[in-house]
C-alpha positions as CSV (number, residue, x, y, z in Angstrom):
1,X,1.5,1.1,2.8
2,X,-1.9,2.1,1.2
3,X,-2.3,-1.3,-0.4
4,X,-1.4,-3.2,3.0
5,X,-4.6,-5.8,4.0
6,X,-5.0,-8.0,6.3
7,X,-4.7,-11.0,3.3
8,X,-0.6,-10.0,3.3
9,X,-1.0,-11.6,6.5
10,X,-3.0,-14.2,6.2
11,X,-0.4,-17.4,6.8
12,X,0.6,-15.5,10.2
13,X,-2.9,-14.8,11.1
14,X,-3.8,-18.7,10.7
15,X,-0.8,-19.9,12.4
16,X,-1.5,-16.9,15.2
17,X,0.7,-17.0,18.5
18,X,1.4,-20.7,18.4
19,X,4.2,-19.9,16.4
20,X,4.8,-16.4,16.1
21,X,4.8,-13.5,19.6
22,X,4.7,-10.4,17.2
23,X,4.7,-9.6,14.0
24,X,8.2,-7.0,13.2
25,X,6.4,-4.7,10.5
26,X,9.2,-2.5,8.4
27,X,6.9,0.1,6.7
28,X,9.6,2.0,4.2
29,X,11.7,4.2,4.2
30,X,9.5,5.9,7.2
31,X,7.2,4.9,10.2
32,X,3.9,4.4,8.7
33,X,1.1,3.1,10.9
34,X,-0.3,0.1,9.5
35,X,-4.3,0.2,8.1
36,X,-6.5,-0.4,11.2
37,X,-7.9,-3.7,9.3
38,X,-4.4,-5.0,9.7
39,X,-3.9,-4.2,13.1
40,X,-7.1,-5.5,14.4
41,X,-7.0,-8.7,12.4
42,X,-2.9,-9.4,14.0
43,X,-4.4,-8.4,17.6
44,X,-7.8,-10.7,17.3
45,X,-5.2,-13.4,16.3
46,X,-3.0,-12.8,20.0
47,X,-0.3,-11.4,18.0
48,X,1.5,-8.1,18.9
49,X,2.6,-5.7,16.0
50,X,5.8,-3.4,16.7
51,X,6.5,-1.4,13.2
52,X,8.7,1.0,12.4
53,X,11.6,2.5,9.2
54,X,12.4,-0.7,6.9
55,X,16.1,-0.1,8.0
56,X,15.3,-0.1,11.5
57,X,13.4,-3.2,11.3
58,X,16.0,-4.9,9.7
59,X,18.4,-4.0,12.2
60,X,16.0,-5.4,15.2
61,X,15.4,-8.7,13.2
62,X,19.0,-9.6,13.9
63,X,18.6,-8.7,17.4
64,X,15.9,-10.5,17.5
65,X,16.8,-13.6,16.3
66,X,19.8,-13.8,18.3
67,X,18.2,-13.7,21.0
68,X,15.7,-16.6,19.6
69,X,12.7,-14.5,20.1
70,X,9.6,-16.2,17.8
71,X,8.2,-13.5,15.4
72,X,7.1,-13.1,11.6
73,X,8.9,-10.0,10.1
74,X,7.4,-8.6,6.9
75,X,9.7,-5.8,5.4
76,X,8.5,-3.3,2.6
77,X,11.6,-2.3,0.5
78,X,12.6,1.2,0.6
């Protein structure tokens, strides 16, 4: 998580909430709140952030997507 910036972002950031309503951030193998950089550059952009445990994330993005919920999920292996 310590080499996270808002550049991993970038193509979500310029796309912003046209496309995307949140981005689902899986942080490892535990919560880990994102760099403030990050956060502020995905709010400034109208998008939410909801992060949380890889495997939990993973789990939700299923949910998610069944439900046809538009988000960008970025997932850092455990």
């Amino acid at each position: 998580m310590e080499n996270l910036c808002v550049g991993d972002f970038a193509e979500i950031i310029s796309l912003g909430a046209s496309v995307s309503e949140f981005v689902l951030l899986g942080t490892g193998a535990i919560q880990t709140r994102p760099p403030r950089e990050v956060r502020e550059a995905l709010a400034s952009a109208g998008l939410g952030l909801e992060f949380m445990a890889s495997e939990g994330a993973a789990r939700l993005h299923n949910v998610l997507a069944s439900q046809g919920r538009r988000f960008a999920t970025a997932l850092i292996a455990v």
